[in-house]
C-alpha positions in Angstrom: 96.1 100.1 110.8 99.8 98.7 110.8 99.2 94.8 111.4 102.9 93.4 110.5 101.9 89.7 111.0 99.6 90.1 107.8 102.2 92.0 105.9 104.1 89.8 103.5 107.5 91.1 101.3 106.1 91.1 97.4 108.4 90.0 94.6 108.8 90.3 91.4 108.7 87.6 88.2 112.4 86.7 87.3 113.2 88.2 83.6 115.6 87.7 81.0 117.5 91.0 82.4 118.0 92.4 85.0 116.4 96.4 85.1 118.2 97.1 88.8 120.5 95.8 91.5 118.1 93.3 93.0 120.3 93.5 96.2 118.3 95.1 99.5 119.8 98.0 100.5 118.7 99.9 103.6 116.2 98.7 106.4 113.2 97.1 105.9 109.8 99.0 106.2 106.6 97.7 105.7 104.3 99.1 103.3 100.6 99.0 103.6 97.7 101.2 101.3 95.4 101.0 104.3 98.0 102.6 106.9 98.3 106.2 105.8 94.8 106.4 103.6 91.3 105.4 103.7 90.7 102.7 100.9 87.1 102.6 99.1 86.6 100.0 96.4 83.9 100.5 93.7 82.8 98.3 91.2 80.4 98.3 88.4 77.3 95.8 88.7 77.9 95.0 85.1 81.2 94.4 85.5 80.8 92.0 88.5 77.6 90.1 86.9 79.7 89.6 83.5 82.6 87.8 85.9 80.0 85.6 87.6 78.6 84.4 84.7 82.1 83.6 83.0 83.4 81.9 86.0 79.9 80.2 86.5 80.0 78.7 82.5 83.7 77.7 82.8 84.8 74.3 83.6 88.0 74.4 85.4 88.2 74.8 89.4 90.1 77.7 89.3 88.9 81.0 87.0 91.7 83.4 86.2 91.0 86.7 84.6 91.5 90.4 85.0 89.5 93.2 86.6 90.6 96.8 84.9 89.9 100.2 86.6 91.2 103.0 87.4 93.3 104.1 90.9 92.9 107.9 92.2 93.9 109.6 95.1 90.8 111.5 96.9 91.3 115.8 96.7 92.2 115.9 100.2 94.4 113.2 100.6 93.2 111.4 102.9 91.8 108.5 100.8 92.1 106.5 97.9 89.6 104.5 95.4 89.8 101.5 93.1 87.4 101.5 90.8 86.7 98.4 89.0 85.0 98.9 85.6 86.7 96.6 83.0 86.5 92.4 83.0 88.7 90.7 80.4 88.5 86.7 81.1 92.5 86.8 79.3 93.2 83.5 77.3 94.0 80.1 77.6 97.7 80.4 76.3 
């Protein structure tokens, strides 16, 4: 499904130097996972349970950490899958 009022233009973090002409060049199309493929998003019970508890135990408002798994395209396809396996609560600094 193509739903352009949803869509948003991603950027990237500003770097020390530059790796390409950051100037837009042609016209502008919108990019979407769910638009040509069927997304399906797995995750391990351990994985999700470890993430609660870490987010339960700490004491700020907002939690930030990182989910790790792998991406893959389905044999015919048609779809693709996330599949969340990893949790690494990252550091403080």
């Amino acid at each position: 499904r193509f739903v352009p009022e949803r869509m948003v233009p991603f950027s990237f973090p500003l770097s020390k130097y530059a790796l390409w002409d950051p100037v837009p060049m042609g016209d502008v199309i919108g990019s979407h996972i769910a638009y040509y493929r069927n997304p399906k998003l797995s995750m391990m019970e351990k994985t999700l349970r470890l993430a609660y508890r870490h987010a339960k135990q700490s004491e700020k408002k907002l939690f930030a950490c990182f989910l790790l798994g792998t991406f893959a395209v389905d044999e015919d396809g048609e779809g693709v899958k996330l599949t969340i396996d990893r949790f690494d609560p990252g550091r403080e600094v």
